[in-house]
Each structure stands twice: as C-alpha cells, then as structure tokens.
matplotlib code that plots the C-alpha trace (Angstrom):
import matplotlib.pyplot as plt

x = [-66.1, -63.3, -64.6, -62.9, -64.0, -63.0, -64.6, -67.2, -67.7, -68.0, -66.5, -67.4, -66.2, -68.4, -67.3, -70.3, -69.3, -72.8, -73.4, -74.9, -75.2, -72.7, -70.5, -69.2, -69.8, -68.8, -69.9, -67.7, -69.7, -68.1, -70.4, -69.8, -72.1, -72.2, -73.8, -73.1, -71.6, -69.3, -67.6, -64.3, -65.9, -66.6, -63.3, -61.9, -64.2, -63.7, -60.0, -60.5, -62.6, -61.9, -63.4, -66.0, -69.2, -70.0, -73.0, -74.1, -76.9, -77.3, -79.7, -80.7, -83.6, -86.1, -87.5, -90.1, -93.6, -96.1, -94.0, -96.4, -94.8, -95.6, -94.1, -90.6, -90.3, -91.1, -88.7, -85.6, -86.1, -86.2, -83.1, -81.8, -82.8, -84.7, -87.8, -90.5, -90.7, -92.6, -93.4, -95.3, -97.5, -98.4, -100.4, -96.9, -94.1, -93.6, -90.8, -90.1, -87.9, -86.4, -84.0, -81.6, -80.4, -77.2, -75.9, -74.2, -75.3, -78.7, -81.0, -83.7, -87.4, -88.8, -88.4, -88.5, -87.6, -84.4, -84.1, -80.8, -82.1, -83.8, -86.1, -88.0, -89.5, -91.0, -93.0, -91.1, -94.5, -94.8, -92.2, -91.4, -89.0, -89.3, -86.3, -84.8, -83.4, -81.7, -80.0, -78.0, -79.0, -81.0, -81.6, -79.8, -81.3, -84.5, -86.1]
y = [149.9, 151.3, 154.1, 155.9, 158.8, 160.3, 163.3, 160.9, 157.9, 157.3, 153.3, 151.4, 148.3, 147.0, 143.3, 142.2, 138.6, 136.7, 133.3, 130.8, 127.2, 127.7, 128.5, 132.5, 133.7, 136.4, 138.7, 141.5, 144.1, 146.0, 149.5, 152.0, 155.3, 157.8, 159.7, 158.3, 154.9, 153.5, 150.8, 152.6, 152.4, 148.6, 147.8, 149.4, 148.1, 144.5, 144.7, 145.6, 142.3, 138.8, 135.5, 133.0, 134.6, 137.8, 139.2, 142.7, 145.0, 148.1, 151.3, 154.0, 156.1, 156.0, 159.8, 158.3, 157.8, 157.4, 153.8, 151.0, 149.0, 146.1, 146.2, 147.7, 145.1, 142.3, 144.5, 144.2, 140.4, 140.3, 142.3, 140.0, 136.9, 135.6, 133.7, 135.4, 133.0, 134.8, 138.0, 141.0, 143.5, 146.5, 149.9, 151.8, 148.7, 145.5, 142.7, 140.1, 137.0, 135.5, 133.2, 133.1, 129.5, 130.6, 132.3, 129.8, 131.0, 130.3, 130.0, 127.6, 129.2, 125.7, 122.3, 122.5, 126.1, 128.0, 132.0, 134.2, 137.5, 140.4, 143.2, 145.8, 149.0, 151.8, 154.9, 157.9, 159.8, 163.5, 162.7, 161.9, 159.1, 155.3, 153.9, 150.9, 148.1, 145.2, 142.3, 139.2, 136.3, 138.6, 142.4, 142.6, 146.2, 147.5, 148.4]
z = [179.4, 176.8, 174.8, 171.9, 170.1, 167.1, 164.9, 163.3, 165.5, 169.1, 169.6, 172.8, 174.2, 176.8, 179.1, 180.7, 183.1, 183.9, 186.0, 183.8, 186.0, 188.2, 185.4, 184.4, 180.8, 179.4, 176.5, 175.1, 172.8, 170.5, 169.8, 167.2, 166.6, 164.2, 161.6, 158.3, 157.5, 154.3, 153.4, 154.9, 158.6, 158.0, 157.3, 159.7, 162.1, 160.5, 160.8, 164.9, 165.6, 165.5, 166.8, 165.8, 167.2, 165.8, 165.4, 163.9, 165.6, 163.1, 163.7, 161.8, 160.3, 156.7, 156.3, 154.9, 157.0, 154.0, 153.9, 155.6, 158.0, 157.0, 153.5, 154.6, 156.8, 154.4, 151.4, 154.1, 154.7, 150.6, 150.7, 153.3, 151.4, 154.1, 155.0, 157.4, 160.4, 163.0, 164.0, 166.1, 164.6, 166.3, 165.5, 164.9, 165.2, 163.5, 164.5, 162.1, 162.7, 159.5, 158.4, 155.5, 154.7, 153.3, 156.8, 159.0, 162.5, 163.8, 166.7, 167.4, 167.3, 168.0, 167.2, 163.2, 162.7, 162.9, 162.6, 162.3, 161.3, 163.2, 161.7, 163.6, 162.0, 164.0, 162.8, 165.1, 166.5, 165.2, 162.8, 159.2, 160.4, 160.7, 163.2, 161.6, 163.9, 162.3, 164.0, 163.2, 164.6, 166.9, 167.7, 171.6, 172.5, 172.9, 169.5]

ax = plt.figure().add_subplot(projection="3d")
ax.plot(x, y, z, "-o")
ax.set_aspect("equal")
plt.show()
C-alpha cells in the first residue's frame, strides 16, 4: 500500500494479487478521502488513473433523516438514469441494483438482465444522517 496525504485528502493505493484457477490476478485500488469534493479533485484524480477498467465507489452523508429510504434510493437511480433491477429492503437500509443502458460496463444479474450501478442508503442510528454508498458497476466495501 502507497499512501499520500495532503491538507484535504488522504490518497491510497492498495495492490491486492489473488489465485483465480490456477491463474494470479491482480486488482490495484485507487482510494481517495476527504471532506469536501469539486470538480478540481476529480480532475486531478482523473488525470492520475488510466486503463480500461475503472470503476468509482463514492461515500458520503444526507443530513436529512425525515427522507424515506425508499424514495432516495429510487431519486439517485433517476438521477443516475437507471432502471431498478433488484434490490434489499431493510428496517433502516435499502440496496438497489440498477442499470443505465447508456454506460458501457456491465455485469450479469442473470440470464436476461444486466446491472452496472450500485445504491445503498442507510439511516445513521441516533443521528440526523443517512450514509450514502454508491458504486459503479458495483459497491466493493461494506455499506
């Protein structure tokens, strides 16, 4: 693991090697944390990264806990301009799978369906907050 930090972000570079078949892959993750996020961070970070296979994992928080779940999850998937494929509901979580047809990368949900968009919502217990997970094709930490 590389790791960077500057006043507002701490930058990560994690190389994880795994045997898949007899055969060595390897996944190299590129983290970034901070408190506040513009379009001068993105390109930044955009102009660090290159390859074919990239895929975004973004976090944050909605002080707003009146919200239902439900509802902010579906208004991010319209925001997203996806389609709801599948899904988990809990008392105080909601996972959605969606897929937007315009987005080249996808994985297979089954045999007809395809999904490259990740949306979990969580109300924050004793709190005003909802935690916001969203991730492209899929969310790879624990929401």
């Amino acid at each position: 693991m590389v790791q960077k930090n500057n006043q507002s972000l701490d930058e990560r570079i994690v190389i994880t090697s795994y045997e898949d078949r007899n055969k060595y892959k390897v996944n190299i993750t590129y983290q970034v944390v901070g408190d506040e996020w513009n379009s001068d961070i993105m390109n930044e970070i955009s102009s660090n990264i290159k390859g074919s296979s990239i895929f975004y994992m973004i976090q944050g928080s909605i002080e707003d806990n009146n919200k239902n779940l439900q509802d902010l999850a579906q208004d991010l998937v319209r925001d997203f301009s996806g389609e709801v494929k599948e899904g988990v509901e809990e008392d105080q979580f909601i996972s959605v799978s969606a897929y937007n047809p315009r987005w080249d990368l996808s994985l297979p949900l089954n045999q007809n369906d395809k999904m490259n968009l990740q949306i979990g919502v969580r109300s924050v217990p004793y709190s005003d907050n909802v935690d916001v997970t969203i991730g492209t094709p899929i969310i790879t930490v624990e929401h």
